[in-house]
N, CA, C and O of each residue as an XYZ file, in Angstrom:
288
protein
N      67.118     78.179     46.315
C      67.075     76.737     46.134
C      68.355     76.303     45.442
O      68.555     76.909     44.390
N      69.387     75.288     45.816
C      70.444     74.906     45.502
C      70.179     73.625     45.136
O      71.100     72.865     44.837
N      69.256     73.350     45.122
C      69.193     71.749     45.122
C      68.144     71.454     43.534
O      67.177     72.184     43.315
N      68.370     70.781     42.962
C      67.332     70.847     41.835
C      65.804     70.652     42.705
O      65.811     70.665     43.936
N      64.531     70.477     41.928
C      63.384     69.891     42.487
C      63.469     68.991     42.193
O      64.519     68.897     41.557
N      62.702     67.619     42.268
C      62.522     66.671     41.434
C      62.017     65.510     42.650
O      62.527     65.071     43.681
N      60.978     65.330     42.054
C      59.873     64.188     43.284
C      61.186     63.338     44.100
O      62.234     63.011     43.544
N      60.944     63.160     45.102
C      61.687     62.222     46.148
C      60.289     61.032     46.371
O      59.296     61.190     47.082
N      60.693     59.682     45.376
C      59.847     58.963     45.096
C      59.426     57.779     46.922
O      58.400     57.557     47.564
N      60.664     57.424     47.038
C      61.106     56.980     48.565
C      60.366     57.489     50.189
O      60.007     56.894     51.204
N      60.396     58.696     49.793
C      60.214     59.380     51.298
C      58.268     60.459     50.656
O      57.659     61.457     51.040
N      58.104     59.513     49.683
C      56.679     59.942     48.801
C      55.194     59.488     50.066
O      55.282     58.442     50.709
N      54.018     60.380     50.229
C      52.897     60.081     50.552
C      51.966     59.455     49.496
O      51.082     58.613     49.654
N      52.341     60.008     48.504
C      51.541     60.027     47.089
C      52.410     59.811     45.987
O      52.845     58.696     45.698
N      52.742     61.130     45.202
C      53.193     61.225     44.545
C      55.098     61.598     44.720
O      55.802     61.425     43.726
N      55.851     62.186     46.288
C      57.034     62.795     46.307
C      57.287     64.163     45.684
O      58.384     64.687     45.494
N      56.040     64.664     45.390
C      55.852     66.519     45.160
C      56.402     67.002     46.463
O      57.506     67.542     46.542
N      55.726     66.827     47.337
C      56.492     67.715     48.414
C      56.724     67.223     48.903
O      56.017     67.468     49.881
N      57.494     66.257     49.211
C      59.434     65.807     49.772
C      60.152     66.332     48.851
O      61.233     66.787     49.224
N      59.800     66.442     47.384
C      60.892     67.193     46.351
C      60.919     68.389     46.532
O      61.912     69.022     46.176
N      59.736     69.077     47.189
C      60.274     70.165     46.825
C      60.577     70.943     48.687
O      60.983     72.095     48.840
N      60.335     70.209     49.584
C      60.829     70.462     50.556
C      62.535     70.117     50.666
O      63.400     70.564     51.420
N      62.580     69.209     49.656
C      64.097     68.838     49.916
C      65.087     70.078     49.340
O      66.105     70.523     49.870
N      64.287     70.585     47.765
C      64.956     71.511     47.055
C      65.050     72.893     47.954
O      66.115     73.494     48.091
N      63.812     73.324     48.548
C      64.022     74.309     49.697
C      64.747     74.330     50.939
O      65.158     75.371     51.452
N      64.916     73.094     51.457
C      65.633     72.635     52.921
C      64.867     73.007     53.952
O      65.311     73.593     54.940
N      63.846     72.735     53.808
C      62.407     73.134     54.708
C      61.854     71.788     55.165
O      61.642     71.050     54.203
N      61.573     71.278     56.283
C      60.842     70.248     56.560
C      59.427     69.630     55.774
O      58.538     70.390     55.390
N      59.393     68.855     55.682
C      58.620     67.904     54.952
C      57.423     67.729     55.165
O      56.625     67.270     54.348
N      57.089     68.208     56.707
C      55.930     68.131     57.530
C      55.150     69.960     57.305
O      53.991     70.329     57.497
N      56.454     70.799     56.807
C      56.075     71.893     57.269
C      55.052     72.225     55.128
O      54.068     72.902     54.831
N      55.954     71.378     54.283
C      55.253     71.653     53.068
C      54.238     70.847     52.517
O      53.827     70.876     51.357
N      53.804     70.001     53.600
C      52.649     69.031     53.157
C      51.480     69.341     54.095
O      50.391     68.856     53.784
N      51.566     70.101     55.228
C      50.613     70.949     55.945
C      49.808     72.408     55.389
O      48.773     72.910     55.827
N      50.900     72.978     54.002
C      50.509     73.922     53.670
C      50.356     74.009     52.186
O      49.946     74.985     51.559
N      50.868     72.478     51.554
C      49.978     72.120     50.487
C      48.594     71.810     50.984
O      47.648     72.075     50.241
N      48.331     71.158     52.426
C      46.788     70.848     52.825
C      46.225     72.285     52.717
O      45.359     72.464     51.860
N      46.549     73.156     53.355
C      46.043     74.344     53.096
C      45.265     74.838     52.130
O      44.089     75.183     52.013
N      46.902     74.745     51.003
C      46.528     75.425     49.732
C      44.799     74.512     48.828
O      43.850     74.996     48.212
N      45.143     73.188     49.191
C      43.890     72.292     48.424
C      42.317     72.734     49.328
O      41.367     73.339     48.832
N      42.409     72.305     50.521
C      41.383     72.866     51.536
C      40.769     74.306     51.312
O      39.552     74.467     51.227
N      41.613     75.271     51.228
C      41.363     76.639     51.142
C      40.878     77.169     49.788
O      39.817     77.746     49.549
N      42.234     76.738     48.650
C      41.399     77.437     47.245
C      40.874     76.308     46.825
O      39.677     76.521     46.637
N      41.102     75.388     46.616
C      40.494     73.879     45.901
C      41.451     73.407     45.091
O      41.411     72.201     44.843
N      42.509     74.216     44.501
C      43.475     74.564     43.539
C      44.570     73.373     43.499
O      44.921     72.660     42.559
N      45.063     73.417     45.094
C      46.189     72.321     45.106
C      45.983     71.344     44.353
O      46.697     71.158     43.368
N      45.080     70.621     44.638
C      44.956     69.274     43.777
C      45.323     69.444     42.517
O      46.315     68.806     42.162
N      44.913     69.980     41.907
C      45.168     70.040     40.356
C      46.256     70.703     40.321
O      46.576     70.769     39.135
N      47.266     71.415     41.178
C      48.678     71.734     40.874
C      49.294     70.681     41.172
O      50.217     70.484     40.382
N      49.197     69.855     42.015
C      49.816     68.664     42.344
C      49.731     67.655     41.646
O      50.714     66.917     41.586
N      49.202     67.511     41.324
C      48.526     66.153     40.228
C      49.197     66.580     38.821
O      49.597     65.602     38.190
N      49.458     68.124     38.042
C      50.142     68.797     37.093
C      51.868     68.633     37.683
O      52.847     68.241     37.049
N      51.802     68.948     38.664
C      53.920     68.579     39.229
C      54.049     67.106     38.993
O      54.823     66.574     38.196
N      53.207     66.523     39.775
C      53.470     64.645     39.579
C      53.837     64.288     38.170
O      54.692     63.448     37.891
N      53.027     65.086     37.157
C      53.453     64.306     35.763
C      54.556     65.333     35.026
O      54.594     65.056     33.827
N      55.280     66.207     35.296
C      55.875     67.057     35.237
C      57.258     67.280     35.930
O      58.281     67.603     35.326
N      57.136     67.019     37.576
C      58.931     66.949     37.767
C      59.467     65.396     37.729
O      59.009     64.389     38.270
N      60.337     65.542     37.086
C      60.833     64.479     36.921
C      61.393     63.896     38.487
O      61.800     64.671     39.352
N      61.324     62.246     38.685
C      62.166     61.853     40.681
C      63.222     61.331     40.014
O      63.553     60.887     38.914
N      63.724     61.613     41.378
C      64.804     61.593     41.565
C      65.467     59.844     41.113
O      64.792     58.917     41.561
N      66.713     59.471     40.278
C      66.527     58.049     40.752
C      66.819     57.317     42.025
O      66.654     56.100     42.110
N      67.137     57.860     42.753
C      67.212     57.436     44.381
C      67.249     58.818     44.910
O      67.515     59.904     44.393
N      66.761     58.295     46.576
C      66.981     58.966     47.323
C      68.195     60.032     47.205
O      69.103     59.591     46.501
N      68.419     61.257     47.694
C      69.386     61.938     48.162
C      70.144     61.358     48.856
O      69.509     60.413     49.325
N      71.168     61.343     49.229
C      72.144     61.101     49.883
C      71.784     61.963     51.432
O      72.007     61.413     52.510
N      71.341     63.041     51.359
C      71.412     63.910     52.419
C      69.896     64.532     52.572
O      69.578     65.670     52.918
N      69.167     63.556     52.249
C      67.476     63.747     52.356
C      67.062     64.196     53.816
O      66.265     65.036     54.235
N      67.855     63.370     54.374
C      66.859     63.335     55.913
C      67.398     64.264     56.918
O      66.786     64.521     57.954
N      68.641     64.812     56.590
C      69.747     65.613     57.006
C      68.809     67.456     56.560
O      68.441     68.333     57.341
N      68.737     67.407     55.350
C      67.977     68.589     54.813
C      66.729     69.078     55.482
O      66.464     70.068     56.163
N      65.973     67.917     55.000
C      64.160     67.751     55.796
C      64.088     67.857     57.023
O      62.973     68.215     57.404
N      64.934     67.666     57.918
C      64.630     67.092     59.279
C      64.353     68.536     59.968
O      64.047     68.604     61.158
């Protein structure tokens, strides 16, 4: 990861947990919010890790410059 984490508030469903941290990986956006569904569906767990990142990584104050370039 080269990129810090930090919520991508803009390109957010919810909270911008995972657009931040798909952005910090350079992994599509679709591909880490399908397997956060997972993770909540499967152990029950997500939620409450997600809801703990939301008040915890700090967003970004704007967008990336190269958000959609990364994610895509």
């Amino acid at each position: 990861m080269d990129r810090p984490f930090k919520r991508v508030k803009k390109a957010a469903w919810l909270g911008g947990v995972c657009a931040g941290l798909a952005y910090a990986m350079g992994a599509p956006t679709w591909l880490i919010r399908a397997l956060w569904l997972l993770l909540f569906l499967g152990a029950g767990i997500g939620g409450l890790i997600y809801f703990v990142l939301w008040i915890v990584v700090p967003p970004w104050p704007a967008e990336p410059v190269d958000y959609d370039a990364v994610t895509a």
